[in-house]
N, C-alpha and C positions, 0 to 999 in steps of 0.2 A: 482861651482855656478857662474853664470854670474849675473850682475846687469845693468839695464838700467835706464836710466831718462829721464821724459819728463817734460818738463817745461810750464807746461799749455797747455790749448786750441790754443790758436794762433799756438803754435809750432806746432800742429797738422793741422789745417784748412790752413792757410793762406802760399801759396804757390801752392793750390789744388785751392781756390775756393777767391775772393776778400776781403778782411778784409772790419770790417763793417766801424770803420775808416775812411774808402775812399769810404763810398758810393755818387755817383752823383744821387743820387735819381732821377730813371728816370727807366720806366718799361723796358727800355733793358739794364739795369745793373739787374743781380739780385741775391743772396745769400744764403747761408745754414745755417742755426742754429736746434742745440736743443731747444726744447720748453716747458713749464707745460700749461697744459689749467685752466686759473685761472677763467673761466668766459665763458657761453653759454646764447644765445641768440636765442629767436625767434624768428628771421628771417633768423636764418641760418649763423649770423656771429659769432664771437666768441674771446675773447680775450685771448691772450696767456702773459708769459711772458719769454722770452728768456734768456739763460743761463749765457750773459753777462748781466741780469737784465735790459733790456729795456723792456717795455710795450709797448704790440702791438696788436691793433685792426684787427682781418682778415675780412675785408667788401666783398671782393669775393675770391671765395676758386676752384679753380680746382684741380681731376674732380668736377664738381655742383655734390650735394647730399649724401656729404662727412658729416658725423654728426661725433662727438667728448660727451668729458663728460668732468667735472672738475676734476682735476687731473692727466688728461690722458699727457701721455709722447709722445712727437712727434718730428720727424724730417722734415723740412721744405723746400722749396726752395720757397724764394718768392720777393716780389718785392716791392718796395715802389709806395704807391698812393700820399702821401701828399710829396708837395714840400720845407715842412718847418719840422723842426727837432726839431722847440721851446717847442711844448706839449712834454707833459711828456707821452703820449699814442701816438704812430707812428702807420698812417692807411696803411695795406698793404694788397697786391694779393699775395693769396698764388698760386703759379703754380706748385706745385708737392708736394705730402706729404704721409709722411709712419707715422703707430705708432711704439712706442720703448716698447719693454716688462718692466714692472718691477718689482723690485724682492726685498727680503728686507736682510738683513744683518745677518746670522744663526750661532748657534754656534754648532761645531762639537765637538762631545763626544764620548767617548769609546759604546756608546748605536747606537747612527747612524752612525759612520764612515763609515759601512760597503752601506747603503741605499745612501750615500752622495757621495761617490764613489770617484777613485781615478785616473782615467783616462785621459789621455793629452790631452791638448789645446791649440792651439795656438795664442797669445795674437797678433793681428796686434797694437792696437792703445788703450791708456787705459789713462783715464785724468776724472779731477772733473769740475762739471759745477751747477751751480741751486740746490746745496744740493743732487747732485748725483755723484755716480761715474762711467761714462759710459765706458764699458770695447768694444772693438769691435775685433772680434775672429773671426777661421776659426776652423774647426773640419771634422772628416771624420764620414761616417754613408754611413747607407744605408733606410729601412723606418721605423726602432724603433725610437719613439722621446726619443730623451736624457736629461737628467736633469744637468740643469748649476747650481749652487753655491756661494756667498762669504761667506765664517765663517771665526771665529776669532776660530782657535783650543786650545781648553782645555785640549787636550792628552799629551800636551807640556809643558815645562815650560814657565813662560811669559820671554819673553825679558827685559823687566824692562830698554828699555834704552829711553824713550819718545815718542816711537813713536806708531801708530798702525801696529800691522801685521795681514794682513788675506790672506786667501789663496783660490783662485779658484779653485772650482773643478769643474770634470764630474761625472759622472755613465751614461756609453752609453748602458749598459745593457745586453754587451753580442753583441751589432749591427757591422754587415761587416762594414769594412772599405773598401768602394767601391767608393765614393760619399765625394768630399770635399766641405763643408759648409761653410757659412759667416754669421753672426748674428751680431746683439747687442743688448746690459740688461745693462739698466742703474737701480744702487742699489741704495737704499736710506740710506743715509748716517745720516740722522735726529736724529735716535734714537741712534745712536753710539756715535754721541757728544754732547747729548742735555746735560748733565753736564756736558761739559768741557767749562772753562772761559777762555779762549784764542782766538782769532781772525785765527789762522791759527793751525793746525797741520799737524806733518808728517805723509806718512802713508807709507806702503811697501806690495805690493802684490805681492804676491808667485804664482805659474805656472807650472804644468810640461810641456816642450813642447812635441812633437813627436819624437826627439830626443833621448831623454830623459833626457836630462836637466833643471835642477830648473831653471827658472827665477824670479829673484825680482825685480818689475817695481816701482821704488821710486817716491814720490808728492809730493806736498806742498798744501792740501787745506783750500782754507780760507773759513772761517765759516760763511756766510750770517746772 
């Protein structure tokens, strides 16, 4: 069994893409974040809040005609409008945007194991951000859609050493492996520690790869 760690979002982003840090705020710097849409508007802008908790107004959104909902999970490329960083709501252009699936946090039992499926994935980048924990993965298929997963297994005994463990699965359903894929599902992580009174926990997610070896990708997330 191999074990990896990653140490927050920064260790992931910054190196790829400007840390927000060192924004010169200015429409040819521009940036990536995850985002929850905390707020829509009638005119088509919308406000999000970003996963380093900054609040940000999108006043123009390309492409135009781009609609959203509250709650909706997004990944962003955008730019700053405002040249001052005092308000507590930063106005910005969005120049490129995808949505993020979401998915909530399941528990596997001897009744679904079988539907929940056990098939390999391969974890590229996996980190907590905004009360989620965004996993981003590669898988093979061909055109059966497959079903992703986090549960916390109950076939098992618990670990009892402080930490959480859950475990990604597949169920590809029987699909060729012809066609390698890239995704990401950010889980909600809300209802897994809405009674835990701590500021941060650990957590440890389990993997098969292609391989076929377990990976444990270890965190630290702090509880908003």
């Amino acid at each position: 069994m191999k074990t990896i760690k990653f140490i927050g979002i920064l260790a992931i982003l910054c190196g790829v893409i400007s840390c927000e840090k060192d924004e010169q705020r200015s429409l040819e710097n521009y940036w990536v974040s995850f985002a929850t849409v905390t707020q829509t508007n009638n005119d088509g802008s919308f406000s999000v809040r970003l996963d380093n908790g900054t609040s940000a107004l999108a006043t123009k959104v390309k492409p135009s005609g781009f609609t959203t909902a509250k709650g909706e999970r997004l990944i962003i490329n955008y730019s700053l409008l405002s040249d001052s960083t005092d308000s507590q709501t930063r106005i910005i252009q969005i120049n490129s945007i995808g949505t993020v699936e979401i998915k909530k946090i399941g528990i596997l039992n001897t009744t679904n194991k079988d539907s929940i499926g056990n098939d390999p994935v391969d974890v590229e980048k996996i980190w907590s951000g905004g009360n989620y924990l965004n996993v981003s993965f590669s898988y093979y298929g061909n055109k059966q859609e497959h079903l992703f997963s986090l549960v916390k297994n109950t076939t098992i005994a618990p670990a009892n050493d402080g930490t959480i463990h859950l475990e990604l699965r597949q169920n590809a359903y029987g699909d060729a492996l012809l066609v390698k894929n890239r995704a990401i599902i950010s889980f909600d992580l809300r209802a897994l520690t809405s009674n835990i009174n701590a500021s941060n926990i650990q957590m440890v997610i389990e993997a098969k790869n292609y391989t076929g070896n377990v990976m444990n990708y270890a965190l630290t997330y702090q509880i908003n």
